[in-house]
N, C-alpha and C positions, 0 to 999 in steps of 0.2 A: 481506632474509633472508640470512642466511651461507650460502657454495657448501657447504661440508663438509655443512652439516646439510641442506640440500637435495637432496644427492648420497645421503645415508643414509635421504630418505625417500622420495627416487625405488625406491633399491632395494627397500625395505620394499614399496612400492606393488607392484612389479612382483611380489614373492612372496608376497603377498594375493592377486590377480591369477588367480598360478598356480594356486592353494589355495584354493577358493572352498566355503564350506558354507554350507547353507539356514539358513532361520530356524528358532531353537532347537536347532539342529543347531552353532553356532559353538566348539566346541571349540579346535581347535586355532589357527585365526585368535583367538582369543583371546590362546591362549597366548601367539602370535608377538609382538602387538601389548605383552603384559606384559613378556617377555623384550627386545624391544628398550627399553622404556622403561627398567627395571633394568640395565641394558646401557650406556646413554649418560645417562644421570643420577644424581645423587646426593643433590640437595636434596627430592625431591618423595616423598611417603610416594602409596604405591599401595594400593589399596585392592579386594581380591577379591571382588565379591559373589555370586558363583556364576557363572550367565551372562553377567554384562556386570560390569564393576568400574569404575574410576575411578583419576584419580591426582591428588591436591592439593599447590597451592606458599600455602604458611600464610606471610602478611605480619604479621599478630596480630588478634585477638581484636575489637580495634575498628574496624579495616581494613572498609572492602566484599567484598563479594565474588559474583566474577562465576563465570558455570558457559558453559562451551561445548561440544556437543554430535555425537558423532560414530557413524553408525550402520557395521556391519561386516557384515551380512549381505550372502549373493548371492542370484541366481533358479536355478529349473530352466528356466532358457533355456541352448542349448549354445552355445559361443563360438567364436569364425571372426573373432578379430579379425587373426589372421594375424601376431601380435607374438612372438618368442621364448617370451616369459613367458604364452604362451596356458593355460587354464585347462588341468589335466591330469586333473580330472575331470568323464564323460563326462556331459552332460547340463546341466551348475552351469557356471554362470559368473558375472560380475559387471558385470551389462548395467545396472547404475544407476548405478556410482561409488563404492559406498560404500567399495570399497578406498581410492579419489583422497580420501574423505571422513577415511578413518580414518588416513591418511596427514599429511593438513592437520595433526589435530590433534594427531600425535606430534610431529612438526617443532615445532609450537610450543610446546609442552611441552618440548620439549630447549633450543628458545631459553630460556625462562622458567629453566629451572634453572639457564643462564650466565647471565642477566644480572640474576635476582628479579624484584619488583615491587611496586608497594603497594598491592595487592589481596590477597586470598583470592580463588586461580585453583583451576578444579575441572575438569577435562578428564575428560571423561564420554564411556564407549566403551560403547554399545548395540547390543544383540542386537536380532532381530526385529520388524525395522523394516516389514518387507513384508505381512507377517498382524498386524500391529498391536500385539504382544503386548508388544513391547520398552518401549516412554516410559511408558507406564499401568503398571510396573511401577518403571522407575528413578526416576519422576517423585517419588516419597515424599523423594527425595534433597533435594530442593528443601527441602523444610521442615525435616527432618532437622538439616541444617547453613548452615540460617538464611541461602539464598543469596537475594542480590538481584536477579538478573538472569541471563536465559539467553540463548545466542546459536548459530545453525545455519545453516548453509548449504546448497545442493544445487546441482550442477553440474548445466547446462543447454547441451548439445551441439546447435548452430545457432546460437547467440546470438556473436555477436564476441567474441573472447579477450576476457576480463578485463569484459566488462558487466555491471555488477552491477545486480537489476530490485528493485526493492520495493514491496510495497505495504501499507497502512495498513488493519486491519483483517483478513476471512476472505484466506486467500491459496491455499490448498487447501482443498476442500471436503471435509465431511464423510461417511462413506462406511460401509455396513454388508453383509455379503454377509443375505441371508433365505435361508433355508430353507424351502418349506411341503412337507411331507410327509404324502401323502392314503393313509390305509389302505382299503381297500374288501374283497370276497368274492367270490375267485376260482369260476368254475364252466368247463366247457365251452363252447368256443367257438361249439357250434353252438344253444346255449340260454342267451345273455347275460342273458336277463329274470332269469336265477336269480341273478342275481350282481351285484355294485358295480362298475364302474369307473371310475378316478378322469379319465378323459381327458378326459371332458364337462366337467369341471368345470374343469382344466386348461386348456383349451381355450378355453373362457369366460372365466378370467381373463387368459391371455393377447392375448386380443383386447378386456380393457377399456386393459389398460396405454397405449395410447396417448392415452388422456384421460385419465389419470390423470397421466400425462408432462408435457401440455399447456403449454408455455411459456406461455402468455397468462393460467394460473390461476396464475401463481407469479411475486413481484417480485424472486427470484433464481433462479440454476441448481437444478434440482431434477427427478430424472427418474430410471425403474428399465429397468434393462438386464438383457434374458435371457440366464443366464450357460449352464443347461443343463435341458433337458427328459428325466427318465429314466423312461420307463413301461415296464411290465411286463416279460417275460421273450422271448426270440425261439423260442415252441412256440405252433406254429400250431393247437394243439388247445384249447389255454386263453386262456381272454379276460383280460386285465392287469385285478389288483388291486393294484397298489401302482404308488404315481408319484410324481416328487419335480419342483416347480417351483426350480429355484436363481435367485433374483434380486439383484443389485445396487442398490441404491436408496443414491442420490447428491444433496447438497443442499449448499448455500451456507449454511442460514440453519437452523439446529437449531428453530427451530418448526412450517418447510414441511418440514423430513425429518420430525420426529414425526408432521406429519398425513400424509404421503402412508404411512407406515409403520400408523400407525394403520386407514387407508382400504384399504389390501391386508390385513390381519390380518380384517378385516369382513368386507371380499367375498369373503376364502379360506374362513371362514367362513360365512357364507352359502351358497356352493357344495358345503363341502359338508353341508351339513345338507340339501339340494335334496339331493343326489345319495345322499344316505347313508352317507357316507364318515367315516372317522373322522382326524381330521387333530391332525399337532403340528405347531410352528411354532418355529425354531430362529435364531440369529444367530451369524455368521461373522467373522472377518475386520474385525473395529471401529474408527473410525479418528475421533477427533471432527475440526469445523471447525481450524483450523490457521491461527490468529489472530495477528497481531503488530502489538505494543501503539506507535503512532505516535512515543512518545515515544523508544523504541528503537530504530525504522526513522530517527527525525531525528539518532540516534546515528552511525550506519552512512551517511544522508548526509555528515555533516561531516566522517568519516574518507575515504569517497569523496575530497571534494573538496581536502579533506588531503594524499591521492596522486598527484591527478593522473586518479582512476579515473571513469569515464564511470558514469552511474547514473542511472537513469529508471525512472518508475513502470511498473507492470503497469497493461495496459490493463483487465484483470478478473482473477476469480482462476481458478485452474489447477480445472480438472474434476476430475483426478487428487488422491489422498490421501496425509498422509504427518504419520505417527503421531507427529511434534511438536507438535500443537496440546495432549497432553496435557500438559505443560512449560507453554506458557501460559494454561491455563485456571490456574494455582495461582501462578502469578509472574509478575511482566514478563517481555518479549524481542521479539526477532523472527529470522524464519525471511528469506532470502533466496538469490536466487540469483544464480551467477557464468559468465557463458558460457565454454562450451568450444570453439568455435572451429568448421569444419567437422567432422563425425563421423557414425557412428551414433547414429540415434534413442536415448532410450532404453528398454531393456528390449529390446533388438533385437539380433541375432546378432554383428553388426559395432562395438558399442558398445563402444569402450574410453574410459577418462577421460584427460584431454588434461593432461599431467607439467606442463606450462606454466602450471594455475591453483593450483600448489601454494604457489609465492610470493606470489603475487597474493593468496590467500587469508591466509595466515601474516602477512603484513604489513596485510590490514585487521585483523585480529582483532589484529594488535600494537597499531593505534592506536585501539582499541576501549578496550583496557586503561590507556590513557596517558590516557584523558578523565576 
């Protein structure tokens, strides 16, 4: 990778960094990330889609063409990573990388317009990676402009500089936040016979969930996490008519999430028809399995071995989700990642992403392009 250009996406990093906005909220990290590409190139046409855009380098018509993947939101985690360029708003930061993410693929995007290529390259900068909403939206792109292949990474802080992990099939699992929301009939507290509350019922399903979790009835990861319990109001004179169960429900394998999603939609129901509640049942935050197709993981070997770069398989896949598998359910690819060396976790106060996997990166994805 050229010092110049690495030096311009260092800084780019560090002022994403500072400037950090939620999901669907990416406005002006938008901008920044369009203004420098217009800024340092000349052959590549950009493309605005509202939220999230794109910038292509057109080799012709009959050429291949590959797409690679960069997301730009932060969290509402605050930041303490103690760096100059620490976040300057209170609350936001960028405790996953995607600044280090969306950095990658400007860098190489500036290479590609010095040096071409003979591909159709699509350098794809997405919104709202965290709530899901971003890839199920840019993913249309795929078909759109008839690409052949998608490619993504994700920086993994613990892992030794530059190890790159893959693995072959689900690699994050798929993940949906549920809503069940029980209406019942408020009365006085000191005469609840007059009245519904939803707690019993509440109560009951949250003491079936752990047989429903059961590792031993499920031949992958598959299990619902209580996110929050919100009953009634704090007036000591009225007994709670309204309660919302929030659950997470997590799976490996899209036919043990349907059932186990299936089997809480029952027993919420159930409960309450018992209790006489009236209930709706809502979905959150959606994220399918996060797949990548072997043949593209054996791509990303052979450039590994190409560099010099260390790469080994995932021992299983990651519990956690991440809104790429929408991308491969409609095309080839694969998703991988690249360690960040000692750090903060992520998603964690102290997490910043490590400038060091920015060549490392730009340079597989170079020789990604050359096969």
């Amino acid at each position: 990778m050229r010092q110049d250009i690495l030096e311009l996406a260092v800084e780019l990093r560090h002022r994403l960094h500072a400037h950090p906005e939620l999901s669907n909220h990416e406005v002006e990290t938008k901008r920044r990330l369009m203004d420098f590409l217009r800024a340092h190139t000349c052959r590549l046409e950009i493309v605005d889609r509202g939220q999230w855009f794109y910038a292509v380098y057109r080799a012709g018509a009959d050429r291949p063409s590959l797409a690679f993947r960069a997301d730009f939101d932060a969290l509402p985690v605050e930041d303490r990573c103690g760096k100059p360029y620490a976040s300057q708003t209170p609350g936001v930061g960028h405790k996953c990388g995607h600044d280090g993410h969306s950095a990658v693929l400007a860098a190489l995007a500036l290479e590609i317009d010095r040096d071409g290529a003979d591909k159709n390259l699509y350098f794809l900068f997405q919104h709202a990676e965290e709530t899901g909403d971003g890839a199920r939206v840019c993913a249309a792109l795929l078909e759109q402009e008839r690409i052949d292949e998608i490619f993504g990474f994700h920086n993994r802080p613990g892992l030794p500089l530059g190890l790159v992990q893959v693995l072959d099939g689900c690699v994050y699992c798929a993940s949906e936040g549920m809503i069940l929301d029980f209406q019942g009939i408020p009365s006085h507290a000191s005469m609840p016979e007059l009245g519904r509350n939803p707690a019993y019922a509440i109560a009951e399903l949250v003491q079936a969930l752990p047989g429903l979790s059961d590792p031993a009835k499920h031949r992958g990861i598959c299990f619902a996490t209580i996110i929050q319990i919100d009953l009634g109001e704090p007036a000591f004179g009225t007994q709670a008519s309204r309660g919302k169960l929030l659950l997470t429900i997590r799976g490996q394998y899209a036919d043990e999430l349907d059932a186990l999603r299936a089997r809480l939609r029952a027993l919420a129901e159930e409960k309450a028809a018992r209790f006489g509640l009236k209930l709706r049942i809502s979905a959150r935050d959606v994220f399918p399995d996060t797949v990548s197709w072997p043949r593209s993981n054996e791509k990303i070997r052979r450039c590994c071995r190409a560099l010099g770069l260390s790469c080994r398989e995932m021992p299983a896949p990651f519990r956690s989700s991440e809104d790429f598998g929408w991308y491969t359910k409609r095309i080839p690819g694969a998703f991988f990642e690249i360690g960040g060396g000692p750090g903060g976790d992520l998603h964690s106060v102290e997490m910043d992403f490590n400038d060091r996997i920015i060549p490392i990166a730009v340079d597989l994805y170079r020789k990604l392009i050359e096969l």
